[in-house]
C-alpha positions as CSV (number, residue, x, y, z in Angstrom):
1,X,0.0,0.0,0.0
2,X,2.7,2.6,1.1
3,X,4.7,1.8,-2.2
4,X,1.4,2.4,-4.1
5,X,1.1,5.6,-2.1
6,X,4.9,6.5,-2.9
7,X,4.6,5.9,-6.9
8,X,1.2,8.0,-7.3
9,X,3.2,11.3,-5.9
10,X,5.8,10.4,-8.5
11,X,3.3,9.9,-11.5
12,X,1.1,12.9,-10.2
13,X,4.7,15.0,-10.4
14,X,5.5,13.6,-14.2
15,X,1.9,14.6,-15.1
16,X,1.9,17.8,-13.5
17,X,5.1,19.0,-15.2
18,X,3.6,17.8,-18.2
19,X,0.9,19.7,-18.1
20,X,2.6,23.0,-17.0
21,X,5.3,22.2,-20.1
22,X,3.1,21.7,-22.9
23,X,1.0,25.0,-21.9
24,X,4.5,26.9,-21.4
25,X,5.1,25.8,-25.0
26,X,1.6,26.6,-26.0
27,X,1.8,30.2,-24.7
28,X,5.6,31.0,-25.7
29,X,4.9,29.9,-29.1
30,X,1.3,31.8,-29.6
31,X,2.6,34.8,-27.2
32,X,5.7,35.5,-26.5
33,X,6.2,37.5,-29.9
34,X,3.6,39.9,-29.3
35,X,3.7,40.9,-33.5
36,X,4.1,37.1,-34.6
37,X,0.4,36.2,-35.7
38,X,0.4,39.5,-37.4
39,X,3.9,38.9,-39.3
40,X,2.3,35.7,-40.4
41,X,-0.5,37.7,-41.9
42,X,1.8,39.9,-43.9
43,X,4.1,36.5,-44.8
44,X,1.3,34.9,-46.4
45,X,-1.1,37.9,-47.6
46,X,-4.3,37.2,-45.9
47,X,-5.5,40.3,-45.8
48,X,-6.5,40.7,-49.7
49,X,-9.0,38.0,-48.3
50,X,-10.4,41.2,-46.5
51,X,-13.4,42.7,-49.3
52,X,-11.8,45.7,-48.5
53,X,-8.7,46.9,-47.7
54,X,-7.2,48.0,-44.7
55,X,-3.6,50.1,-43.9
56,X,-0.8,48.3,-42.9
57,X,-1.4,50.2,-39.1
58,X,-4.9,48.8,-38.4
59,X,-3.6,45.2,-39.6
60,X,-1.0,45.1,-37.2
61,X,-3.5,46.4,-34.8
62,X,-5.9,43.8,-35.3
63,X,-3.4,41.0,-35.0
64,X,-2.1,42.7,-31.7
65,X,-4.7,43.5,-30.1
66,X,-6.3,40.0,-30.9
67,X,-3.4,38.4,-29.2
68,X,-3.4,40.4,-26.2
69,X,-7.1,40.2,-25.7
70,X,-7.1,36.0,-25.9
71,X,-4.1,35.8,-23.9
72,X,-5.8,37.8,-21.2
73,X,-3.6,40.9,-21.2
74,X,-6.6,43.4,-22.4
75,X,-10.4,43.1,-20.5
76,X,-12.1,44.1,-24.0
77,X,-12.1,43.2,-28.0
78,X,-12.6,46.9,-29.6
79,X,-10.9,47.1,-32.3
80,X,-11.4,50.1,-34.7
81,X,-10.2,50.1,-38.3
82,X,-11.2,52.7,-40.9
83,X,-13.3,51.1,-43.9
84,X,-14.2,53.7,-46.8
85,X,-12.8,56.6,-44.7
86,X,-15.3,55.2,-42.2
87,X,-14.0,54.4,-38.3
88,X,-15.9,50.9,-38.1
89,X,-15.8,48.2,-35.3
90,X,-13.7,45.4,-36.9
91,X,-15.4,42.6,-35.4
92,X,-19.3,41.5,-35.5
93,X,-20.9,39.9,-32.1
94,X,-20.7,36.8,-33.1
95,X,-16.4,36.9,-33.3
96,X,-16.2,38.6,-30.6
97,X,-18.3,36.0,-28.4
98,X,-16.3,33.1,-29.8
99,X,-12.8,35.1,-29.5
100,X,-14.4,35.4,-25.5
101,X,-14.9,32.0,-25.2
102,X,-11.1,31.3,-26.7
103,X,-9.9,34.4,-24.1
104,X,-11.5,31.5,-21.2
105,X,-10.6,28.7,-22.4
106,X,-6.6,30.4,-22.7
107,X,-7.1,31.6,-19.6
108,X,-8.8,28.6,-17.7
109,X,-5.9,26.3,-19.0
110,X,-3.6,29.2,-17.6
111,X,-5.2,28.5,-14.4
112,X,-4.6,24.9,-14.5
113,X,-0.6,25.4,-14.9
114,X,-0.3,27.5,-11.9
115,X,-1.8,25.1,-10.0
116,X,0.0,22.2,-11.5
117,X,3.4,24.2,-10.4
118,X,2.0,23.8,-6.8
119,X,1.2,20.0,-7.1
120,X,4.8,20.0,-8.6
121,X,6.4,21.2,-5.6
122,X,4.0,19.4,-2.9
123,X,4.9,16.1,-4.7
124,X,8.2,17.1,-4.1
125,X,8.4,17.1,-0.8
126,X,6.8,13.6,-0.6
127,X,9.8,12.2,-3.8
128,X,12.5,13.8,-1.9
129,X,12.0,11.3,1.2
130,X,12.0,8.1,-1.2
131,X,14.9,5.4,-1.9
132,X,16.8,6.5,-5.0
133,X,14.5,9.6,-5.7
134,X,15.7,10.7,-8.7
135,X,16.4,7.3,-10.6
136,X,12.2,6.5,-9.6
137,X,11.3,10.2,-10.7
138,X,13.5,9.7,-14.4
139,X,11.7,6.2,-14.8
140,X,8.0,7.6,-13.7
141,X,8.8,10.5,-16.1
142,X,9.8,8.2,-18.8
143,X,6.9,6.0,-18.8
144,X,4.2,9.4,-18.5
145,X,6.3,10.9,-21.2
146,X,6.0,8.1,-23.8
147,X,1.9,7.9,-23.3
148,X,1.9,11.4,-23.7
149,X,4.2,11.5,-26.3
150,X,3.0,9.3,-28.4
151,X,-0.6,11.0,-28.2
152,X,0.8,14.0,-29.4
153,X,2.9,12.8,-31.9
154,X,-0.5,10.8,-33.2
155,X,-2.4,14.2,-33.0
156,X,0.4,15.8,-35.3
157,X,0.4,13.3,-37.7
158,X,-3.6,13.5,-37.8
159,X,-3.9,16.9,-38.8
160,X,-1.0,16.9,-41.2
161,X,-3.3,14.5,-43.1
162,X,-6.6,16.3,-42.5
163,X,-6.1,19.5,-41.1
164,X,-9.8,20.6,-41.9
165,X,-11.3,17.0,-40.0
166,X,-8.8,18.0,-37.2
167,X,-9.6,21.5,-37.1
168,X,-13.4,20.7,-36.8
169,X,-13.0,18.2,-34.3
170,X,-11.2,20.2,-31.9
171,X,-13.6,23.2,-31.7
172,X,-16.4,20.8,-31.5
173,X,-14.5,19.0,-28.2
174,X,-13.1,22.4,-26.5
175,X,-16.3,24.4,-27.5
176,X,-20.0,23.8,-26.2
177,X,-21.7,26.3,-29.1
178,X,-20.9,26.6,-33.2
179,X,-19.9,30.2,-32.7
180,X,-16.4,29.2,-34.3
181,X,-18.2,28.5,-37.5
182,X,-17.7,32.0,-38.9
183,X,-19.1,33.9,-42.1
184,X,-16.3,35.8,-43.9
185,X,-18.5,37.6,-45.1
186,X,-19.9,39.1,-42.0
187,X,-17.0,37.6,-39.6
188,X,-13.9,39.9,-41.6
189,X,-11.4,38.1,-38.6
190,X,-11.7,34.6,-40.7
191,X,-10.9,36.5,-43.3
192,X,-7.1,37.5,-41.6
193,X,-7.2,33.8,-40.2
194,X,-7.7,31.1,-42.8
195,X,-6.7,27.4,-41.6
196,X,-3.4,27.7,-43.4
197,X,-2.4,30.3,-40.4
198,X,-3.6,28.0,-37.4
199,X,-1.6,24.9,-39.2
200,X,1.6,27.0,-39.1
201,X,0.4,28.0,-35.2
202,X,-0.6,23.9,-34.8
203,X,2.9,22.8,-35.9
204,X,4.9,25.0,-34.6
205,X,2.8,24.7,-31.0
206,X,3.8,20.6,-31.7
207,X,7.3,20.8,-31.9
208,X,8.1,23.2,-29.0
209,X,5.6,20.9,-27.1
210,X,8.1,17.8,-27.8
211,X,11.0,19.5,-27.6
212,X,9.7,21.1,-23.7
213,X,9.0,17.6,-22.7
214,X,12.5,15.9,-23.5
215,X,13.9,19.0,-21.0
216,X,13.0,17.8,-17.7
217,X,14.1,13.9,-19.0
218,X,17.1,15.4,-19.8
219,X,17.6,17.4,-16.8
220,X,16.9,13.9,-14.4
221,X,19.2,12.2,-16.4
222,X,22.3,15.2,-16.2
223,X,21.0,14.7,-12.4
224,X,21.6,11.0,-12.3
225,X,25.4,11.0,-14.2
226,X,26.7,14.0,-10.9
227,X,24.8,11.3,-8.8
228,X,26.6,8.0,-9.2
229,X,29.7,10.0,-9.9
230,X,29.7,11.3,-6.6
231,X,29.1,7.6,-5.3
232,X,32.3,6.8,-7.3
233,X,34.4,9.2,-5.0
C-alpha cells in the first residue's frame, strides 16, 4: 500500500510538469512575440482575403490586439479600423463572443498550470524522502512521457493528413456552441485567419511541445550521471 502511495506522488509530479510544459510551449509559441500572428498575416497575404482593404497600421493592430485580448492581457475586444474613410468596429458579435470563449478557455488552462506548479512542488516534498529519488522520478517521467508523447505525436500526424477534420473536431470538443463557425462575409477576422495560419500555429505549438517535454528527461538524467559519480568518489 505505502509503495502504491509513494509511486502516485511520483506519476502525479510527471503529469503535473507535463501539463505545465506543454501549456509553457503553448503560450511562448502563440505569445511570446507579441507581433508574430500579425507577421504571419503579412508573410502569407491574408489580408487581400479582406473585401476591403485595410492600412498596414490597423492590420497590425488587429493581430495585436487579438493576441493580447485572448491571452488575457486586455479586458475588452474593440478594435477600430477605418473602412471607406469610415471608423468601423472590426469585429461583429458573433467573433467577438467566440474570441471570449477562446480568451477563457486560454485563460482557464492558464489557471490549471499555476496550480500544476503547486502539485509540482507538494509532490516534491513527498519524492524527496524516497529510496533513489531521482532514478524512480527519471523512470516515472519516462513512462508518462512516452503515453503522452505518443498522443501528441499521433495528434500531429492526424492533422497533417486532415487539417480541416482535425480542425473541426477540436472546436467541436473544446467548444459547447458553433460560434467558431464564422461567415467571412460578415466575420472579416476569418478572413485575416484562414486554416493555413492555425496549421503554421498547430505545428509549430507541436514541436516546441516535444522539444519542452524531452527537457526535464534530460535534466533527471544530467542529475543522475553528478549522482553516481559522486558515489564513485
Amino acid at each position: 500500500m505505502r509503495n502504491n502511495y509513494n509511486k502516485m506522488f511520483l506519476f502525479l509530479f510527471s503529469i503535473a510538469i507535463i501539463y505545465f510544459l506543454l501549456f509553457a510551449a503553448f503560450y511562448i509559441v502563440c505569445f511570446f512575440d507579441i507581433d508574430g500572428l500579425y507577421k504571419l498575416i503579412v508573410k502569407n497575404e491574408t489580408y487581400k482575403n479582406l473585401p476591403f482593404t485595410l492600412s498596414e497600421f490597423d492590420i497590425k493592430n488587429i493581430a495585436r490586439e487579438l493576441m493580447l485580448y485572448i491571452s488575457g492581457k486586455m479586458q475588452f475586444l474593440e478594435t477600430n479600423v477605418t473602412i471607406n474613410n469610415v471608423l468601423t468596429d472590426f469585429y461583429s458579435l458573433r467573433s467577438k463572443i467566440h474570441m471570449a470563449d477562446v480568451r477563457n478557455l486560454i485563460i482557464n488552462f492558464r489557471n490549471i498550470s499555476f496550480v500544476s506548479i503547486i502539485v509540482c512542488i507538494l509532490s516534491l516534498f513527498k519524492i524527496q524522502n524516497l529510496d533513489e529519488p531521482i532514478k524512480r522520478l527519471k523512470a516515472a517521467y519516462l513512462k508518462t512521457l512516452l503515453v503522452v508523447a505518443i498522443l501528441l505525436v499521433s495528434l500531429i500526424i492526424f492533422a497533417s493528413n486532415n487539417f480541416d477534420l482535425f480542425f473541426t473536431k477540436f472546436h467541436e470538443i473544446l467548444f459547447a456552441n458553433d460560434l467558431w463557425l464564422l461567415d467571412p462575409n460578415e466575420d472579416y477576422i476569418i478572413c485575416l485567419l484562414p486554416e493555413k495560419i492555425f496549421m503554421v500555429y498547430g505545428l509549430r505549438i507541436g514541436i516546441a511541445m516535444l522539444i519542452a517535454l524531452a527537457l526535464p528527461y534530460l535534466f533527471l538524467q544530467i542529475l543522475s550521471k553528478i549522482q553516481l559519480h559522486q558515489e564513485a568518489k
